[in-house]
ChimeraX commands (.cxc) that place a marker at each C-alpha (Angstrom):
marker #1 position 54.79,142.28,109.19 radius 0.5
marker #1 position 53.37,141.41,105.76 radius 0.5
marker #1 position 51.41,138.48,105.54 radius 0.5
marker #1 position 52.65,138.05,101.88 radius 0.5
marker #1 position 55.96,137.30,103.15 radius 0.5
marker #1 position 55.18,135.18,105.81 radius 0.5
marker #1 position 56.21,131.35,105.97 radius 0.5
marker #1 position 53.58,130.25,108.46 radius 0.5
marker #1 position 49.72,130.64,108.45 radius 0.5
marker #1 position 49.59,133.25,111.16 radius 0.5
marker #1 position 45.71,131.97,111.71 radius 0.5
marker #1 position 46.92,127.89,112.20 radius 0.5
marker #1 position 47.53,128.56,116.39 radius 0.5
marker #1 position 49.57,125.21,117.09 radius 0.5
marker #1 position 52.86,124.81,115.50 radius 0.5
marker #1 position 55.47,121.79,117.09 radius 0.5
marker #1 position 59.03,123.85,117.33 radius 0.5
marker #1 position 60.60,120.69,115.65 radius 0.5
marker #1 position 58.94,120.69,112.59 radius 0.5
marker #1 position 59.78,124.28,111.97 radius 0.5
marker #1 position 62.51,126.27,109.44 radius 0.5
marker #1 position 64.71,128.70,110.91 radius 0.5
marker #1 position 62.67,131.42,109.23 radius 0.5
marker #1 position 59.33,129.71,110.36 radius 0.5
marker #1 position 60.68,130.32,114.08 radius 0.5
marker #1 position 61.49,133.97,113.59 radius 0.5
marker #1 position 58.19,134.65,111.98 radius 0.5
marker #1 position 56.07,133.15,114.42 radius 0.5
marker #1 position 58.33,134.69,117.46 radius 0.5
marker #1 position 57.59,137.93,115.75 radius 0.5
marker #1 position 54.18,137.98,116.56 radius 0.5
marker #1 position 52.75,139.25,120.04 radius 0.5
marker #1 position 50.02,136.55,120.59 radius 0.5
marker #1 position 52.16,133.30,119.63 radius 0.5
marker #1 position 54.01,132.24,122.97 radius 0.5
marker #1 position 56.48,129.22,123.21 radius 0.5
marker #1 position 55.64,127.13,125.17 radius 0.5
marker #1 position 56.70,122.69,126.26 radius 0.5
marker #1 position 53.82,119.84,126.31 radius 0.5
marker #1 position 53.85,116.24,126.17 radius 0.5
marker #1 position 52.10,115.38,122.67 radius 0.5
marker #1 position 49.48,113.10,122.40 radius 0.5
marker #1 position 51.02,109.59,122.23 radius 0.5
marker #1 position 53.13,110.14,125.41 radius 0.5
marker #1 position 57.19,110.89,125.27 radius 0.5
marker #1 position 58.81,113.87,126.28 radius 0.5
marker #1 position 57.70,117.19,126.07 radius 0.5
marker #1 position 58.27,119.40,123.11 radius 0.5
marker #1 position 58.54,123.07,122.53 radius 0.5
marker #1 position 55.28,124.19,120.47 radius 0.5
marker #1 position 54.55,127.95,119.42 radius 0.5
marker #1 position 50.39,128.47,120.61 radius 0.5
marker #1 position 48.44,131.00,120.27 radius 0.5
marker #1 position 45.54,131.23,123.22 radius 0.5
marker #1 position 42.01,131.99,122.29 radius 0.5
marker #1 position 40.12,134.15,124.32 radius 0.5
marker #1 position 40.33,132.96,127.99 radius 0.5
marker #1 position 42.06,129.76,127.62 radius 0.5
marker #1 position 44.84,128.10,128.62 radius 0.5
marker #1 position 48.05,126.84,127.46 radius 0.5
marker #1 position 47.35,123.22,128.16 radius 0.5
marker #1 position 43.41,123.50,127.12 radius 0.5
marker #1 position 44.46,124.62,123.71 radius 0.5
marker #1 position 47.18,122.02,122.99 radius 0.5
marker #1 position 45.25,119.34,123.68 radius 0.5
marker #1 position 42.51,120.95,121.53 radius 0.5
marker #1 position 44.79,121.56,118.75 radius 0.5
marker #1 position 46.57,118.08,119.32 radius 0.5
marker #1 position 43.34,116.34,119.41 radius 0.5
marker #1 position 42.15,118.48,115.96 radius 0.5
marker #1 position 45.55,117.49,114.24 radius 0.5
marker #1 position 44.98,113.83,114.88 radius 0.5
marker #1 position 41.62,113.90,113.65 radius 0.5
marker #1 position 42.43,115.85,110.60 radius 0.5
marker #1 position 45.29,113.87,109.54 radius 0.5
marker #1 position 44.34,110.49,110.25 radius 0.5
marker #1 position 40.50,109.91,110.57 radius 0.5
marker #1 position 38.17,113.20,109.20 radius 0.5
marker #1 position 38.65,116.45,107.74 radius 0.5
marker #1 position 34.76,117.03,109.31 radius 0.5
marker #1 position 35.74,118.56,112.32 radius 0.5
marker #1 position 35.03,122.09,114.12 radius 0.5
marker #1 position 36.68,123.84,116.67 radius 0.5
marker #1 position 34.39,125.86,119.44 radius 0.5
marker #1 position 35.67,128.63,121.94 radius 0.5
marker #1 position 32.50,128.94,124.21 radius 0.5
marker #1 position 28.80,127.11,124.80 radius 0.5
marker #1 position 29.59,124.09,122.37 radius 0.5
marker #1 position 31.93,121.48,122.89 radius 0.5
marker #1 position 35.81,121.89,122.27 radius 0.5
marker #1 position 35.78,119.65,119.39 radius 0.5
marker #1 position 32.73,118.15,117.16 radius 0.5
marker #1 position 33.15,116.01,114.26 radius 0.5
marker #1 position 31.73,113.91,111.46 radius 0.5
marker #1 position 32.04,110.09,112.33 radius 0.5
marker #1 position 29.91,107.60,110.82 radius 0.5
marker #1 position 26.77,109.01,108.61 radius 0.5
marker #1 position 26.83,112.00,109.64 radius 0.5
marker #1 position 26.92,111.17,113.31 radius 0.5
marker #1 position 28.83,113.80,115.53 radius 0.5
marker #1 position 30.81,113.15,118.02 radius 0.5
marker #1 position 31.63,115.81,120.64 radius 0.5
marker #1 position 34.87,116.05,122.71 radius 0.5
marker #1 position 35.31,118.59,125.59 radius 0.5
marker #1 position 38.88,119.02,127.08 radius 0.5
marker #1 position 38.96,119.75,130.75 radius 0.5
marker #1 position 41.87,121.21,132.92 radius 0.5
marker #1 position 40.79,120.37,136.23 radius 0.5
marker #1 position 42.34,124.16,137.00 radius 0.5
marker #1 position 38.82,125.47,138.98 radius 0.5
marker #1 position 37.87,121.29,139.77 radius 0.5
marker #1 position 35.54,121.39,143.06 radius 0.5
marker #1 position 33.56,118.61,144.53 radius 0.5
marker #1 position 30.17,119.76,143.16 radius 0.5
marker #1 position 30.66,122.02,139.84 radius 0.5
marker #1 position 27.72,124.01,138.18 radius 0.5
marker #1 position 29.72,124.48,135.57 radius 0.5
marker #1 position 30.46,121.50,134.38 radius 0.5
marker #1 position 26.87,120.14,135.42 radius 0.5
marker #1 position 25.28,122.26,133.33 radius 0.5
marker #1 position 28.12,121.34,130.60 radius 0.5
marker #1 position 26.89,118.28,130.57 radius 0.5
marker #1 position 23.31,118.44,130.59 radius 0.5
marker #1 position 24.13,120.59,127.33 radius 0.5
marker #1 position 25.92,117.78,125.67 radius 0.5
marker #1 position 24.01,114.93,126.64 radius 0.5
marker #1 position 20.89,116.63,125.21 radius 0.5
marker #1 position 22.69,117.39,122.21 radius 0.5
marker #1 position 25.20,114.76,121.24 radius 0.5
marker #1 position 23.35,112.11,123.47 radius 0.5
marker #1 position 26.05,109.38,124.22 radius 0.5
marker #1 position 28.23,110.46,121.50 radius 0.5
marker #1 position 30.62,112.84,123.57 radius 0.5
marker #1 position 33.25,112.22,126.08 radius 0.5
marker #1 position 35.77,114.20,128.47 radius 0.5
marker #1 position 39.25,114.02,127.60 radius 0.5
marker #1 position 41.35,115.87,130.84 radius 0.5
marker #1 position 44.80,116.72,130.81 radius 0.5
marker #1 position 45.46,115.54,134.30 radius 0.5
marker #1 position 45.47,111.60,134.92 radius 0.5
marker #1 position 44.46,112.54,138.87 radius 0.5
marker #1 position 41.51,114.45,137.87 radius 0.5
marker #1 position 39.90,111.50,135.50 radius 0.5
marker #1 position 37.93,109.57,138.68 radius 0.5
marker #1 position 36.36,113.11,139.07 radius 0.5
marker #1 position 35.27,113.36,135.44 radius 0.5
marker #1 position 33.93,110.00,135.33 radius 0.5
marker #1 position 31.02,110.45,137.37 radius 0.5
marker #1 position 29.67,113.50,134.96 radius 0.5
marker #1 position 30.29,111.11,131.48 radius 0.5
marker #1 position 32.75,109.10,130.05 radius 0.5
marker #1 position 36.27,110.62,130.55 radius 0.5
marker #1 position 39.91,110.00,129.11 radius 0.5
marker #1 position 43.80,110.95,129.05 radius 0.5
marker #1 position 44.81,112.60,126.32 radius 0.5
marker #1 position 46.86,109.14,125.22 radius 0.5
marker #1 position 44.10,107.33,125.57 radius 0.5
marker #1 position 42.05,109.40,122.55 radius 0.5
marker #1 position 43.16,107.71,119.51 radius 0.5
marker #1 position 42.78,104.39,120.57 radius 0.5
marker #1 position 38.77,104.92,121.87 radius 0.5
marker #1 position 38.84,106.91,118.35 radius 0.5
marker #1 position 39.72,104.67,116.33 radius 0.5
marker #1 position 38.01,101.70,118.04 radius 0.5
marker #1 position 34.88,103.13,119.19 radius 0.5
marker #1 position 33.91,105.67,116.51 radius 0.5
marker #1 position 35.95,105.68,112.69 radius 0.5
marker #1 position 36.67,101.91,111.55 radius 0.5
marker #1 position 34.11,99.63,110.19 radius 0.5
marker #1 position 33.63,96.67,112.37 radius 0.5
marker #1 position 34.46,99.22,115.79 radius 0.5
marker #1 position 31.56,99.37,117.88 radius 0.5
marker #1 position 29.24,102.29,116.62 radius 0.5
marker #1 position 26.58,102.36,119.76 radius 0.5
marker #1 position 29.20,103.32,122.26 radius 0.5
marker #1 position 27.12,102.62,125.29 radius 0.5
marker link #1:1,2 radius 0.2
marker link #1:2,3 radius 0.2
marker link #1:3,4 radius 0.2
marker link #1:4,5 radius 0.2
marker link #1:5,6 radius 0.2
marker link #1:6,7 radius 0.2
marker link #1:7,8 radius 0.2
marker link #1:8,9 radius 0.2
marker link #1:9,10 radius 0.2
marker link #1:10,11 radius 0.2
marker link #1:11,12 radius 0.2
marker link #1:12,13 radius 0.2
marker link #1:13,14 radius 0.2
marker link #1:14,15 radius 0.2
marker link #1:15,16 radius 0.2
marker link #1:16,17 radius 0.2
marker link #1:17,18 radius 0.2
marker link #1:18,19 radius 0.2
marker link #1:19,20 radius 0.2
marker link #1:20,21 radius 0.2
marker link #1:21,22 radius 0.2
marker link #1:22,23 radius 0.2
marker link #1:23,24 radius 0.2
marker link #1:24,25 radius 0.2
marker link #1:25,26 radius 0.2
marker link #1:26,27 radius 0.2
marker link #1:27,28 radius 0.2
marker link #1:28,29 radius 0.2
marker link #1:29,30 radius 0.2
marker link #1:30,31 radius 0.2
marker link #1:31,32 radius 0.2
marker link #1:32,33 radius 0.2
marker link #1:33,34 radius 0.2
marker link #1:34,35 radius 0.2
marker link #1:35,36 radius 0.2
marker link #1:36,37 radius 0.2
marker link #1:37,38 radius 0.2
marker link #1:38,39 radius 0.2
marker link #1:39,40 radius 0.2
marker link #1:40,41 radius 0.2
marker link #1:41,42 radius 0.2
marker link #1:42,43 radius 0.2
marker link #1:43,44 radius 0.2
marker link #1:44,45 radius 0.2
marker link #1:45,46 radius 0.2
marker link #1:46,47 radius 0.2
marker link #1:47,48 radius 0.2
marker link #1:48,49 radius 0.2
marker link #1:49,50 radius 0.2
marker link #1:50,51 radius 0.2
marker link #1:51,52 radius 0.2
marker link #1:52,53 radius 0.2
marker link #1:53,54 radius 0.2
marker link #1:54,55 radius 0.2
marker link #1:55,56 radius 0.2
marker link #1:56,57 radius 0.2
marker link #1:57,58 radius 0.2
marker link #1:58,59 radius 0.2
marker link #1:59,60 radius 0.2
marker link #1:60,61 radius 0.2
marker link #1:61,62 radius 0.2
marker link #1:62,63 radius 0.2
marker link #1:63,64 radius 0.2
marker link #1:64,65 radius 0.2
marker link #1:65,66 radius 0.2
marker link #1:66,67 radius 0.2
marker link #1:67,68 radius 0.2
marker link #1:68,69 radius 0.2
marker link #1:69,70 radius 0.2
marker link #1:70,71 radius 0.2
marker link #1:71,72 radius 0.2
marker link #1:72,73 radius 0.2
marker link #1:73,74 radius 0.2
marker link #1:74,75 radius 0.2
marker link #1:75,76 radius 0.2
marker link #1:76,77 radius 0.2
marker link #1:77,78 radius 0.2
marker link #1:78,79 radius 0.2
marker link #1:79,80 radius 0.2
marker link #1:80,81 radius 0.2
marker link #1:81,82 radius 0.2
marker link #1:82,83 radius 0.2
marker link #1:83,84 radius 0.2
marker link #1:84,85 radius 0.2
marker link #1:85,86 radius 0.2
marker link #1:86,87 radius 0.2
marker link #1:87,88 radius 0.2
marker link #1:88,89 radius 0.2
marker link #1:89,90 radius 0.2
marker link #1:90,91 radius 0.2
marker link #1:91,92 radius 0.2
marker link #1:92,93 radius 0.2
marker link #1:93,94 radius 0.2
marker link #1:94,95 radius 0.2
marker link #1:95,96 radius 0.2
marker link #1:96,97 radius 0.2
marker link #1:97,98 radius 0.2
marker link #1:98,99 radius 0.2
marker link #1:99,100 radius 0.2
marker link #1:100,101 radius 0.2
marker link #1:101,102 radius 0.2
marker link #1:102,103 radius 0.2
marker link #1:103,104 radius 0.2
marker link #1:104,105 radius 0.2
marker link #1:105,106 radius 0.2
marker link #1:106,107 radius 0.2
marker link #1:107,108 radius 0.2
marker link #1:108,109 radius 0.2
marker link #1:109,110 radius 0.2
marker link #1:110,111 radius 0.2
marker link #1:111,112 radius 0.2
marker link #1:112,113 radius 0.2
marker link #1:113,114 radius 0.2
marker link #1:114,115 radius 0.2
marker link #1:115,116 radius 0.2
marker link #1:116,117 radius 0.2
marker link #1:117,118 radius 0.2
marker link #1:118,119 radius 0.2
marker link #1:119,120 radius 0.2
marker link #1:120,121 radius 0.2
marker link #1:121,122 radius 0.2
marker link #1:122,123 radius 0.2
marker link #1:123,124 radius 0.2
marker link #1:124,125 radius 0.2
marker link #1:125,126 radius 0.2
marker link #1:126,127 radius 0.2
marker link #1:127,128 radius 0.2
marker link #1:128,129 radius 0.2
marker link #1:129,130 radius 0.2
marker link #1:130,131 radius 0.2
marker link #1:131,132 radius 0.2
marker link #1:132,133 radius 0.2
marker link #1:133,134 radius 0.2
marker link #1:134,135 radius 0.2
marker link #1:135,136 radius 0.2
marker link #1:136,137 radius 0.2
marker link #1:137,138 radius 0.2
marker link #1:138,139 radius 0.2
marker link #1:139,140 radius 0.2
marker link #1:140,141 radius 0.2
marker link #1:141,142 radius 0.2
marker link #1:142,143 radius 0.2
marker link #1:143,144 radius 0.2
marker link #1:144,145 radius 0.2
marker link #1:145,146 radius 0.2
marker link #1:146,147 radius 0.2
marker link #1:147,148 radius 0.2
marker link #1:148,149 radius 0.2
marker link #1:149,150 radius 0.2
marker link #1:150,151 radius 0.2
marker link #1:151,152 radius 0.2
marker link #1:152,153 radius 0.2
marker link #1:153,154 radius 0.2
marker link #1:154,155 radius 0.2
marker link #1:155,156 radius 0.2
marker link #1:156,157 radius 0.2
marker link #1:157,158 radius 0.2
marker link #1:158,159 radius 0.2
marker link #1:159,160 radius 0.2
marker link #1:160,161 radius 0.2
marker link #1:161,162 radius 0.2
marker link #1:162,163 radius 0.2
marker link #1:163,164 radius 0.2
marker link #1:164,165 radius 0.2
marker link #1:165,166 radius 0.2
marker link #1:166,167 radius 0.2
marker link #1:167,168 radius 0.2
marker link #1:168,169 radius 0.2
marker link #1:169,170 radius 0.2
marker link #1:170,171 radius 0.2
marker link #1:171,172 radius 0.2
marker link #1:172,173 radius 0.2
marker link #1:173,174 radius 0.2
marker link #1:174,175 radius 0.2
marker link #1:175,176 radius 0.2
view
């Protein structure tokens, strides 16, 4: 397929089904690495049909709430943000003077008791970001796990500590 005659940015990797043309849909269904697939969004409801396409070894749910989380922050708080596949964080972005603010999105999908993984995870982030990071998992159950390796959060739960804790003036900048 041409990209010239495309109606969707082939490159974009998250589109929400509903806010789609007719033609949109048929473009993006044309393409091999764009599968359909239903989350809930961000702010809670019911789920919603979404066309993703997966980076490298990630999963469905990973990269919605990546992209979800990215979409939020674009639209409503910072165009300063940058997406990471592997070492970095999931999300980092501009905040307050050039502060950055790292957010890593965890599945809980390989959780056990005592993870290497995700120890050495965060002795990355804390010795880069310092406080200003935070877990955001996509399972509620798995969020009393999290908590003991850093400060950890439901997806719903992001725009609030966001917008409180990070963007507005007057929000409490040291986020101890």
């Amino acid at each position: 397929m041409e990209y010239e005659k495309l109606t969707v940015d082939p490159k974009k990797g998250y589109f929400r089904v509903s806010e789609l043309s007719k033609k949109q849909i048929e473009d993006l269904s044309s393409f091999q690495d764009y599968i359909l697939s239903s989350h809930i969004g961000l702010f809670g409801g019911r789920k919603q049909l979404y066309f993703l396409k997966p980076r490298l070894n990630e999963s469905l749910e990973h990269l919605f709430v990546v992209k979800a989380i990215e979409e939020y922050i674009r639209k409503e708080l910072t165009p300063l943000i940058e997406l990471y596949e592997t070492r970095d964080a999931d999300i980092v972005c501009e905040y307050y003077d050039g502060e950055k603010l790292a957010i890593e999105i965890e599945t809980g999908k390989k959780l056990r008791k005592n993870n290497p993984r995700i120890e050495k995870k965060v002795k990355f982030l804390n010795k880069k970001y310092g406080k200003n990071w935070f877990f955001v998992v996509t399972d509620w159950k798995n969020k009393r796990i999290y908590k003991k390796y850093g400060r950890t959060y439901v997806r719903k739960e992001v725009p609030k500590v966001l917008k409180n804790q990070y963007f507005y003036l007057g929000s409490n900048y040291d986020v101890c």
